[in-house]
C-alpha positions as a LaTeX table, in Angstrom:
\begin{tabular}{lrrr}
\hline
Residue & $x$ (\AA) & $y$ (\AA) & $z$ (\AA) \\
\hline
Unk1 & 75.25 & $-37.44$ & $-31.34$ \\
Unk2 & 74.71 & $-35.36$ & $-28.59$ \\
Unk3 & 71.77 & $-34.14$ & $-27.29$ \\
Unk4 & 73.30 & $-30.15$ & $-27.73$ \\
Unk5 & 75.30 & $-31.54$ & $-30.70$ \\
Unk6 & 72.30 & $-32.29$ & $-32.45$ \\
Unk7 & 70.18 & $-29.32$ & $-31.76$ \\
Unk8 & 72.71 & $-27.16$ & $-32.67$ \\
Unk9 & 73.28 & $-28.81$ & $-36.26$ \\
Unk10 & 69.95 & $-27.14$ & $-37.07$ \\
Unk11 & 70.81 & $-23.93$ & $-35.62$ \\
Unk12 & 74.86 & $-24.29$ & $-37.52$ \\
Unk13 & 72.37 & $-24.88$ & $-40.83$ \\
Unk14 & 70.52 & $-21.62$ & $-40.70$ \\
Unk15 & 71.35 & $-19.05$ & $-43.29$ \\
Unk16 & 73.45 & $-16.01$ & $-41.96$ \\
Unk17 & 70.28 & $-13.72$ & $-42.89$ \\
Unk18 & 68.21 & $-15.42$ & $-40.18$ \\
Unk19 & 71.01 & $-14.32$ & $-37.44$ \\
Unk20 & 70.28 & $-11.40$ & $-34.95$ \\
Unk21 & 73.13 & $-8.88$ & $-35.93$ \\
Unk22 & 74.95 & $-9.14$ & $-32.78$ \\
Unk23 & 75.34 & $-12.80$ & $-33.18$ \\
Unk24 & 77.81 & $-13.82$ & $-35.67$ \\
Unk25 & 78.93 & $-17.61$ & $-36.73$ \\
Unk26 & 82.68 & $-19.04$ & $-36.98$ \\
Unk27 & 83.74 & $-21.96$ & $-38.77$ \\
Unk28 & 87.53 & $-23.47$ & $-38.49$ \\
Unk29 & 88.52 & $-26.65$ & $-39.83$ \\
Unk30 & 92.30 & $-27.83$ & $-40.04$ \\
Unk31 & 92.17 & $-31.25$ & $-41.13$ \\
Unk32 & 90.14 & $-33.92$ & $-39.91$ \\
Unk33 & 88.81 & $-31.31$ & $-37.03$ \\
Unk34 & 86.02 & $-28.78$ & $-37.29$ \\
Unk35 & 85.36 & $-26.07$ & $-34.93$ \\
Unk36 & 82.29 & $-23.82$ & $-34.97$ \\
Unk37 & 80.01 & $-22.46$ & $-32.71$ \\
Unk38 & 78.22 & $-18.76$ & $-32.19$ \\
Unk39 & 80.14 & $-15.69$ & $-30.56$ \\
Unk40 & 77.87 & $-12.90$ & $-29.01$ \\
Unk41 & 78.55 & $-9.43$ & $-30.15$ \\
Unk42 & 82.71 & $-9.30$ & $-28.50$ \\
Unk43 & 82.32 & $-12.58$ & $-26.71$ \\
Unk44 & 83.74 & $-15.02$ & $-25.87$ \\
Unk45 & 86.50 & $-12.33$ & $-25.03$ \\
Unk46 & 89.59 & $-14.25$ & $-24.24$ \\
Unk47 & 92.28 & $-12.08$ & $-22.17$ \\
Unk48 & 94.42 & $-14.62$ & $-23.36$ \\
Unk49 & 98.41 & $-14.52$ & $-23.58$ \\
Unk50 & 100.14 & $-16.34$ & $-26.47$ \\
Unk51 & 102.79 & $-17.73$ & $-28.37$ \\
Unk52 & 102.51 & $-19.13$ & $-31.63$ \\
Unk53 & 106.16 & $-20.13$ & $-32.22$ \\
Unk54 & 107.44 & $-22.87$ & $-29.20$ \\
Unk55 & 111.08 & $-23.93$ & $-28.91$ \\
Unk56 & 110.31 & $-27.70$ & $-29.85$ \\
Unk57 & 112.97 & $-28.60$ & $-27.54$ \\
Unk58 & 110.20 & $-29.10$ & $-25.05$ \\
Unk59 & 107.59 & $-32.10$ & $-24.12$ \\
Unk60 & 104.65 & $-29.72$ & $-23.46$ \\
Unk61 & 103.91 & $-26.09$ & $-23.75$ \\
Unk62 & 101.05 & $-23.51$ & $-23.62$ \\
Unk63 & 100.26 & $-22.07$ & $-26.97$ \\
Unk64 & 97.65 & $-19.75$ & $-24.95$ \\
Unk65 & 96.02 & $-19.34$ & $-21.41$ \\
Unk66 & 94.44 & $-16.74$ & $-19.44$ \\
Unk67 & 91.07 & $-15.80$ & $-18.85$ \\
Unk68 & 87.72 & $-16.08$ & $-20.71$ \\
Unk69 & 84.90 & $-14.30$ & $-20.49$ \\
Unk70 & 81.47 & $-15.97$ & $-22.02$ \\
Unk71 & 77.73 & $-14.76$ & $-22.26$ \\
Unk72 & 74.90 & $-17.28$ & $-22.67$ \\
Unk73 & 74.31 & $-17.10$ & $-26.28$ \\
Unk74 & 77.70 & $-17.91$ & $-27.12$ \\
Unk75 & 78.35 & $-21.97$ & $-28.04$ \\
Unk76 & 81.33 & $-23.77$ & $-29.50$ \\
Unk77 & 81.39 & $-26.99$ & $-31.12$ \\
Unk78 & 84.11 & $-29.24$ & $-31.93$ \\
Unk79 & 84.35 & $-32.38$ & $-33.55$ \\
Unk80 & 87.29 & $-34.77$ & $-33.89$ \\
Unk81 & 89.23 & $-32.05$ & $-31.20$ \\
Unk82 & 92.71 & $-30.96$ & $-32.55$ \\
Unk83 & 93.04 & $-28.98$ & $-29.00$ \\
Unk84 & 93.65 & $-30.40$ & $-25.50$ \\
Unk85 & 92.59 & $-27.72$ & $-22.80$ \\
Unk86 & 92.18 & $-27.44$ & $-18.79$ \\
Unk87 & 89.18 & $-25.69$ & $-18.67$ \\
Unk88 & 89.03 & $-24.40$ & $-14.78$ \\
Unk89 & 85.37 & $-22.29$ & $-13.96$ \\
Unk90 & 85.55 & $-19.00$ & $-12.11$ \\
Unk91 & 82.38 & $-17.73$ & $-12.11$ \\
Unk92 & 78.59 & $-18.70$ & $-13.88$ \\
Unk93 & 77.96 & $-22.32$ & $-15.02$ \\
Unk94 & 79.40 & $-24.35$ & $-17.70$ \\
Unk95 & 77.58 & $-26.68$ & $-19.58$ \\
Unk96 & 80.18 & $-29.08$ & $-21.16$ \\
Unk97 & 79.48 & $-32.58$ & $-22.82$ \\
Unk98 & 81.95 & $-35.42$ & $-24.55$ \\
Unk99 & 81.74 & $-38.94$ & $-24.45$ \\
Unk100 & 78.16 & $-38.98$ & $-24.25$ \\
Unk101 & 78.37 & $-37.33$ & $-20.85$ \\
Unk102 & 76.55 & $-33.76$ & $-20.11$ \\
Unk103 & 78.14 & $-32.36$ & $-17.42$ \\
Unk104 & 77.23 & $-29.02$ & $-15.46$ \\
Unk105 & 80.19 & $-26.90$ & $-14.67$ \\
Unk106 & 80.43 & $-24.99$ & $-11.41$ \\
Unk107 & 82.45 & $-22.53$ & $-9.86$ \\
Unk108 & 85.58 & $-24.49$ & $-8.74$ \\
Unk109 & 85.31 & $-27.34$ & $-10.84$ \\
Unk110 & 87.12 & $-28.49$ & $-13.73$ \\
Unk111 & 86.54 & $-29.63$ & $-17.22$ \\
Unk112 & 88.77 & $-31.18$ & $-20.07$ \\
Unk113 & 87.99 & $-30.68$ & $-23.98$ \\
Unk114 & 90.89 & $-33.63$ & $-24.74$ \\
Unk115 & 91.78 & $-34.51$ & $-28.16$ \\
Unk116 & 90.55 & $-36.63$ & $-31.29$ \\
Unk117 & 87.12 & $-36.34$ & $-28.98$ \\
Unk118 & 83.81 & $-34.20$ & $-30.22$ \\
Unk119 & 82.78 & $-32.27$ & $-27.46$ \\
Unk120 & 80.81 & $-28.86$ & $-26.81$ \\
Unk121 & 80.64 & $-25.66$ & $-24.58$ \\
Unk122 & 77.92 & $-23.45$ & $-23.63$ \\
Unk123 & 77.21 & $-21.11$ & $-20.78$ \\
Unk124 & 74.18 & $-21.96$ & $-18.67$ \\
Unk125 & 74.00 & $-18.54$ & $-17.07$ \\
Unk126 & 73.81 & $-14.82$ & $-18.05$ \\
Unk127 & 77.42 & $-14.38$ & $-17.89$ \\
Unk128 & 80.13 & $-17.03$ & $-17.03$ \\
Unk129 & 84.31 & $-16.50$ & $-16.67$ \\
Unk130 & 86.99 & $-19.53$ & $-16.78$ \\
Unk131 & 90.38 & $-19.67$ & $-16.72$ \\
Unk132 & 92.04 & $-21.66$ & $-19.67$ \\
Unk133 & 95.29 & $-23.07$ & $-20.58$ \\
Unk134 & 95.58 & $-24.94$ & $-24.34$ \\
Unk135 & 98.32 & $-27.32$ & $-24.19$ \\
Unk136 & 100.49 & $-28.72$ & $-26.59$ \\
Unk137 & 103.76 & $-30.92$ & $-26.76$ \\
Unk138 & 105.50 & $-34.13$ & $-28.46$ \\
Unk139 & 104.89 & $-35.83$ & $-25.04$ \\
Unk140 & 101.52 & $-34.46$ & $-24.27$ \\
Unk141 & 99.17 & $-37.74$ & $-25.34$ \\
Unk142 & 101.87 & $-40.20$ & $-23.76$ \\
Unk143 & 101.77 & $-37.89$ & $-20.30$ \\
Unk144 & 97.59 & $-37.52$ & $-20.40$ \\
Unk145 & 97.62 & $-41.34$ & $-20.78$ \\
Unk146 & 100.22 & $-41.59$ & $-18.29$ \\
Unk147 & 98.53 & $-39.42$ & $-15.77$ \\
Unk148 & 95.35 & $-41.20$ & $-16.40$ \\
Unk149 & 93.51 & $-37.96$ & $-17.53$ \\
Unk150 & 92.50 & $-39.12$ & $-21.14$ \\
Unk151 & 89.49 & $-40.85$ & $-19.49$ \\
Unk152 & 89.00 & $-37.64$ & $-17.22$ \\
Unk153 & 86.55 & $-35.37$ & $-18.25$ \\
Unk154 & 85.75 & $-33.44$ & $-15.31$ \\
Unk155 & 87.47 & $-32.69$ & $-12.04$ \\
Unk156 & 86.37 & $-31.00$ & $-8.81$ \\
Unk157 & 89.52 & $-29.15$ & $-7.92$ \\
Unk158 & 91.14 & $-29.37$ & $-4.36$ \\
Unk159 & 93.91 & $-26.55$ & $-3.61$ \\
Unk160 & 92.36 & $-23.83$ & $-5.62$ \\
Unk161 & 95.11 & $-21.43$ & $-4.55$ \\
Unk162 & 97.57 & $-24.11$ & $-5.97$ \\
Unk163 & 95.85 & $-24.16$ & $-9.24$ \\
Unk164 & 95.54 & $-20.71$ & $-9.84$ \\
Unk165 & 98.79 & $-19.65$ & $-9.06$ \\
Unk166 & 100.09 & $-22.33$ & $-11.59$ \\
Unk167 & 97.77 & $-20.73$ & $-14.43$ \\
Unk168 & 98.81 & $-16.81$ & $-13.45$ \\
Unk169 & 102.07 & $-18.01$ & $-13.61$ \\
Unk170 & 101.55 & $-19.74$ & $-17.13$ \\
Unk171 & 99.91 & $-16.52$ & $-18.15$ \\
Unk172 & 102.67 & $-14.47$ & $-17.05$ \\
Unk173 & 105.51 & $-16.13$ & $-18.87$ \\
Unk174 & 103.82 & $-16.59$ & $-21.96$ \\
Unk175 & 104.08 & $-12.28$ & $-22.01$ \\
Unk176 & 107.57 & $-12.82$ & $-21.25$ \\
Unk177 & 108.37 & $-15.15$ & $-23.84$ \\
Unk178 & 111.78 & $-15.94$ & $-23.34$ \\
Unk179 & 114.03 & $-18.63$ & $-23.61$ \\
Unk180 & 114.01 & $-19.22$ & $-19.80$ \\
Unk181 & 110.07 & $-18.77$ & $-19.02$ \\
Unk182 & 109.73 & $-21.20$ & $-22.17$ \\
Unk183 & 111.16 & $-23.23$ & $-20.04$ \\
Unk184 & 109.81 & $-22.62$ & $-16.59$ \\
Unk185 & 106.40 & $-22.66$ & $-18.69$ \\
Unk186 & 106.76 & $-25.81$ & $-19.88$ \\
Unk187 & 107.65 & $-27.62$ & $-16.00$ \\
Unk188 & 104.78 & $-26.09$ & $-15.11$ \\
Unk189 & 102.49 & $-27.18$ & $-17.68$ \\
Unk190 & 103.42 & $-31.36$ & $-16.21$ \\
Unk191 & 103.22 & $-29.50$ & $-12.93$ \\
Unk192 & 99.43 & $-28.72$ & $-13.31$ \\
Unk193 & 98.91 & $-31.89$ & $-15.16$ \\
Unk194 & 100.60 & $-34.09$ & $-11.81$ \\
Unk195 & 98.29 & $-31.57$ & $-10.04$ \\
Unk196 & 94.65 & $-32.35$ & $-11.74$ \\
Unk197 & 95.38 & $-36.47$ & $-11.90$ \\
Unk198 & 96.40 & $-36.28$ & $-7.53$ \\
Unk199 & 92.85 & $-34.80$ & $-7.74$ \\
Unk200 & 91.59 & $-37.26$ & $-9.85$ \\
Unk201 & 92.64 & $-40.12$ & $-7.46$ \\
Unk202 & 90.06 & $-38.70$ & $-4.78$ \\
Unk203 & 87.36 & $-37.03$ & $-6.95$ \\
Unk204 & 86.17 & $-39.29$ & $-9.98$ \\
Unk205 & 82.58 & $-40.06$ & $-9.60$ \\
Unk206 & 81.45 & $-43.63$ & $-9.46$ \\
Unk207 & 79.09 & $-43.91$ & $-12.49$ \\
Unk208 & 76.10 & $-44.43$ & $-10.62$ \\
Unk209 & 76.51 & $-41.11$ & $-9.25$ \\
Unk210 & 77.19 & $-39.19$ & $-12.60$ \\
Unk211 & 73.93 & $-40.68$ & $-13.77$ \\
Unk212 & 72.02 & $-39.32$ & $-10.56$ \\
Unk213 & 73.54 & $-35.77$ & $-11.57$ \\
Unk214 & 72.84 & $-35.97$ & $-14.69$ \\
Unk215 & 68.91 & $-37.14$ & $-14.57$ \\
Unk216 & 68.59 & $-34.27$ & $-11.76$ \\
Unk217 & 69.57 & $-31.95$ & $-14.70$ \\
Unk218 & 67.35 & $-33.11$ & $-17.01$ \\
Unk219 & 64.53 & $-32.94$ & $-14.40$ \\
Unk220 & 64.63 & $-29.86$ & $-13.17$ \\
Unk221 & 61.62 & $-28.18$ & $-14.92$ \\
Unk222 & 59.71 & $-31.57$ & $-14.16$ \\
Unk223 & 58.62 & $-33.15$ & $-10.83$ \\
Unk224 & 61.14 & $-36.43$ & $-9.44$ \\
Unk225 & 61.07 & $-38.69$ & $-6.81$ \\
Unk226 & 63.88 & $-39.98$ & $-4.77$ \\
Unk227 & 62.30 & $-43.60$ & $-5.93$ \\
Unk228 & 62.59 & $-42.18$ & $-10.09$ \\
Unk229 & 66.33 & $-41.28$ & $-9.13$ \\
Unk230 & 67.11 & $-44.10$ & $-7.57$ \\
Unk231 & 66.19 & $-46.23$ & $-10.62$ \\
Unk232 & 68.04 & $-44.23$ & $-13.10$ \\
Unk233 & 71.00 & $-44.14$ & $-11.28$ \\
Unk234 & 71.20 & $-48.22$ & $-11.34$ \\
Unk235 & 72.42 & $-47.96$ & $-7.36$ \\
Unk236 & 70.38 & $-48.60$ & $-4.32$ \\
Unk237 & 69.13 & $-46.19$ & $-2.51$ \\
Unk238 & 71.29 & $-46.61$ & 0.39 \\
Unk239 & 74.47 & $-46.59$ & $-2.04$ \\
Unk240 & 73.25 & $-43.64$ & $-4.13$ \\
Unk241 & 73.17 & $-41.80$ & $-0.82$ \\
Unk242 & 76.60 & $-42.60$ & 0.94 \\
Unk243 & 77.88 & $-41.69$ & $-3.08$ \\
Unk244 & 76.10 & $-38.19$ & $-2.70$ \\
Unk245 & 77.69 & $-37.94$ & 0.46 \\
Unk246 & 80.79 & $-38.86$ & 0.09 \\
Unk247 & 81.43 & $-36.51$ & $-3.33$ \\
Unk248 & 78.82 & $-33.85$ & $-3.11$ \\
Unk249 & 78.67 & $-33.45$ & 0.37 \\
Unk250 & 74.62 & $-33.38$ & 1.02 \\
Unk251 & 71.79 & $-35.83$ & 0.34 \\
Unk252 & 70.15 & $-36.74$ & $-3.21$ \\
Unk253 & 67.01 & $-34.84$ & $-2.21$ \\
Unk254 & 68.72 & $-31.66$ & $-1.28$ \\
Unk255 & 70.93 & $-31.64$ & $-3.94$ \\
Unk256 & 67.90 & $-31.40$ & $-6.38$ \\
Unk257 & 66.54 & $-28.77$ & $-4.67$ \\
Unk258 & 69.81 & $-26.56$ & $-4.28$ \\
Unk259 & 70.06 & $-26.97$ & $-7.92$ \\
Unk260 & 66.43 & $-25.89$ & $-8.36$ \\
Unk261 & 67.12 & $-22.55$ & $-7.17$ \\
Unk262 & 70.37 & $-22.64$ & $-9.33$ \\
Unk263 & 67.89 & $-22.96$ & $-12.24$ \\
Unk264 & 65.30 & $-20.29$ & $-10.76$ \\
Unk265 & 68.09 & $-17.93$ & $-10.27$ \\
Unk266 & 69.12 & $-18.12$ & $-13.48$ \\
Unk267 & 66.08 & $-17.95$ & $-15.39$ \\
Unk268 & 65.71 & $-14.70$ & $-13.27$ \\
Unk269 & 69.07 & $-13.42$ & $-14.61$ \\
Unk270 & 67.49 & $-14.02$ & $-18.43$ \\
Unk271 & 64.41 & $-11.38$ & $-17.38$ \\
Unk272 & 62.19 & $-13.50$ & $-19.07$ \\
Unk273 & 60.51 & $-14.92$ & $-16.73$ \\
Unk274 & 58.27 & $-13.43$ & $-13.53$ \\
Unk275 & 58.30 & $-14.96$ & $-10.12$ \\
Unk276 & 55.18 & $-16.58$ & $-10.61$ \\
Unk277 & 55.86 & $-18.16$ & $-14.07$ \\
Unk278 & 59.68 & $-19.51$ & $-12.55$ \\
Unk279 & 57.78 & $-20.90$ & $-9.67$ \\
Unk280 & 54.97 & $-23.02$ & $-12.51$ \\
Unk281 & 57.83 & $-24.06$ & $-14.77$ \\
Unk282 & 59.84 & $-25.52$ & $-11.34$ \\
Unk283 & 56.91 & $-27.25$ & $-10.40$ \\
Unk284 & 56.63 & $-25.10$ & $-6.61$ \\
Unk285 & 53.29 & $-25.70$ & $-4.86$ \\
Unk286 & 53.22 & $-21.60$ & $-4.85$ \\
Unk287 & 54.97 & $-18.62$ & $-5.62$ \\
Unk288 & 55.09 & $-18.12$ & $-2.01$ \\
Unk289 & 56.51 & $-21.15$ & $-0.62$ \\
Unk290 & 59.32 & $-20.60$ & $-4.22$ \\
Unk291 & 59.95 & $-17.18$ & $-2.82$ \\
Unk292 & 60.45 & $-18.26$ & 0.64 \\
Unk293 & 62.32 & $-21.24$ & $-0.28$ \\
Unk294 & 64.44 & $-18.61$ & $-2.60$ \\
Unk295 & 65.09 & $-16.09$ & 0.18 \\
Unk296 & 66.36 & $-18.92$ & 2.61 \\
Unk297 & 68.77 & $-19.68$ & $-0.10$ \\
Unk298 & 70.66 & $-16.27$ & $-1.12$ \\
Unk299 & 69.57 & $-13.72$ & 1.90 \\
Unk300 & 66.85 & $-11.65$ & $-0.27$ \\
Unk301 & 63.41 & $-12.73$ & $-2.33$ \\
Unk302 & 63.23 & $-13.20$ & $-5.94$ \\
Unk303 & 61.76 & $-9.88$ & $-7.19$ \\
Unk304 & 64.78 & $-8.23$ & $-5.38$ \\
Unk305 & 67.26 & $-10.41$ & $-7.02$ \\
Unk306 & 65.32 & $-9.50$ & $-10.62$ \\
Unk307 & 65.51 & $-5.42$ & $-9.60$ \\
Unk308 & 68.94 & $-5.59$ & $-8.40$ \\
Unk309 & 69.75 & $-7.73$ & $-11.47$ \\
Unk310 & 68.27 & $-4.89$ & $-13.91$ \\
Unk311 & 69.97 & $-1.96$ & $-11.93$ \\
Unk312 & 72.98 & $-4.22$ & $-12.67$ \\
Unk313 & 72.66 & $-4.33$ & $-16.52$ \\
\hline
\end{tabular}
């Protein structure tokens, strides 16, 4: 199981009188699958629009789409997956895991929950929005293996103009509901589908490279060296870096330490921590040479990020 899975099976087996108030747990099950997970006070919100009765005259359609809005403590859990969804990140970080994969979710990138798969969602940062379409059809496994998505579980998206006016489109017929934007709803559905596997073709990460992302995760509240990455990634070091610079655009080494002040901005967003305790945990030589590094970054120091981020709230 899953490293999140299996944490969170303690936290599912708590009794409902150990729960803050404002956190409430849900618990579906419809056959062989099982959903549950944590929702925070009104979140996840989903601005969703939906239909719940489809002409089946159609290969695929969109039972719901639209946007959701998540807060860190929220979590969902599913296990043997009755729901295939493109899962497309506005805004925050996503962390999303399936097939023994943990994958971090940015801004722009793509993730898919498929079917008959356990898999799991949580939000990395204070507050995170994606857009979401739930698909369903008679044709929709043969298509996904057709496509070459059902061994997909995370694309970085290319024409994000494309992709979003597919999805506002989807939205918008769903609140029409008619037998013509059932229709036009459900060409569109393949059309985003042909869409994410022509990105597919150009973005899939050698799996060398999705081992070096994932052991930079895992390290980023302990100290690594380019020669420690290297040897978890299985690649050489002269592979490993034409891989990082082919798909991420930048080096190994500058990668971790972009996503090191992901980390410290976040854990500045949470208010729990001060500059000088963020700087300890990140292993920085100071709090100086963190704030510096910090205000190089995103324009302003660290304490001015935490004020504005309080004036914020």
């Amino acid at each position: 199981m899953y490293v999140i899975l299996s944490i969170t099976v303690d936290i599912l087996a708590r009794s409902k009188a150990e729960m803050p108030e404002h956190i409430r747990f849900i618990e579906v099950r419809r056959g062989k699958s099982w959903l549950g997970g944590y929702n925070y006070g009104p979140y996840p919100l989903h601005k969703f629009s939906i239909i719940n009765k489809p002409d089946p005259v159609y290969p695929l359609w969109t039972p719901s789409c639209g946007l959701d809005e998540w807060r860190r403590e929220c979590y969902r859990e599913r296990r043997f997956s009755d729901t295939f969804a493109v899962e497309y990140v506005q805004q925050g970080v996503f962390i999303f895991q399936q097939n023994n994969l943990t994958m971090r979710v940015n801004p722009g990138e793509i993730f898919l929950p498929h079917l008959d798969m356990d898999n799991s969602i949580r939000c990395e940062t204070a507050f995170a929005v994606k857009k979401t379409v739930i698909m369903e059809g008679p044709l929709l496994r043969q298509i996904l293996e057709m496509l070459g998505l059902t061994r997909v579980d995370m694309i970085s998206a290319g024409d994000h103009a494309r992709l979003d006016g597919i999805i506002d489109r989807l939205y918008e017929l769903n609140g029409e509901n008619t037998q013509e934007s059932r229709r036009e709803s459900s060409i569109l559905c393949y059309s985003l589908l042909v869409e994410l596997a022509e990105m597919i073709t150009v973005c899939r990460r050698p799996p060398e490279l999705q081992r070096a992302l994932e052991y930079i995760y895992n390290q980023l509240e302990s100290t690594m060296s380019l020669q420690d990455l290297v040897r978890h990634s299985g690649a050489s070091s002269a592979t490993l870096h034409r891989q990082f610079r082919r798909y991420m655009n930048t080096s190994p080494v500058a990668y971790y330490l972009e996503q090191k002040l992901e980390r410290a901005k976040t854990l500045l967003e949470s208010h729990s921590y001060s500059v000088k305790e963020i700087a300890e945990l990140l292993h920085y030589s100071s709090p100086q040479y963190f704030a510096s590094e910090f205000k190089r970054k995103y324009g302003f120091p660290p304490k001015h990020f935490k004020c504005r981020r309080k004036q914020g709230n």
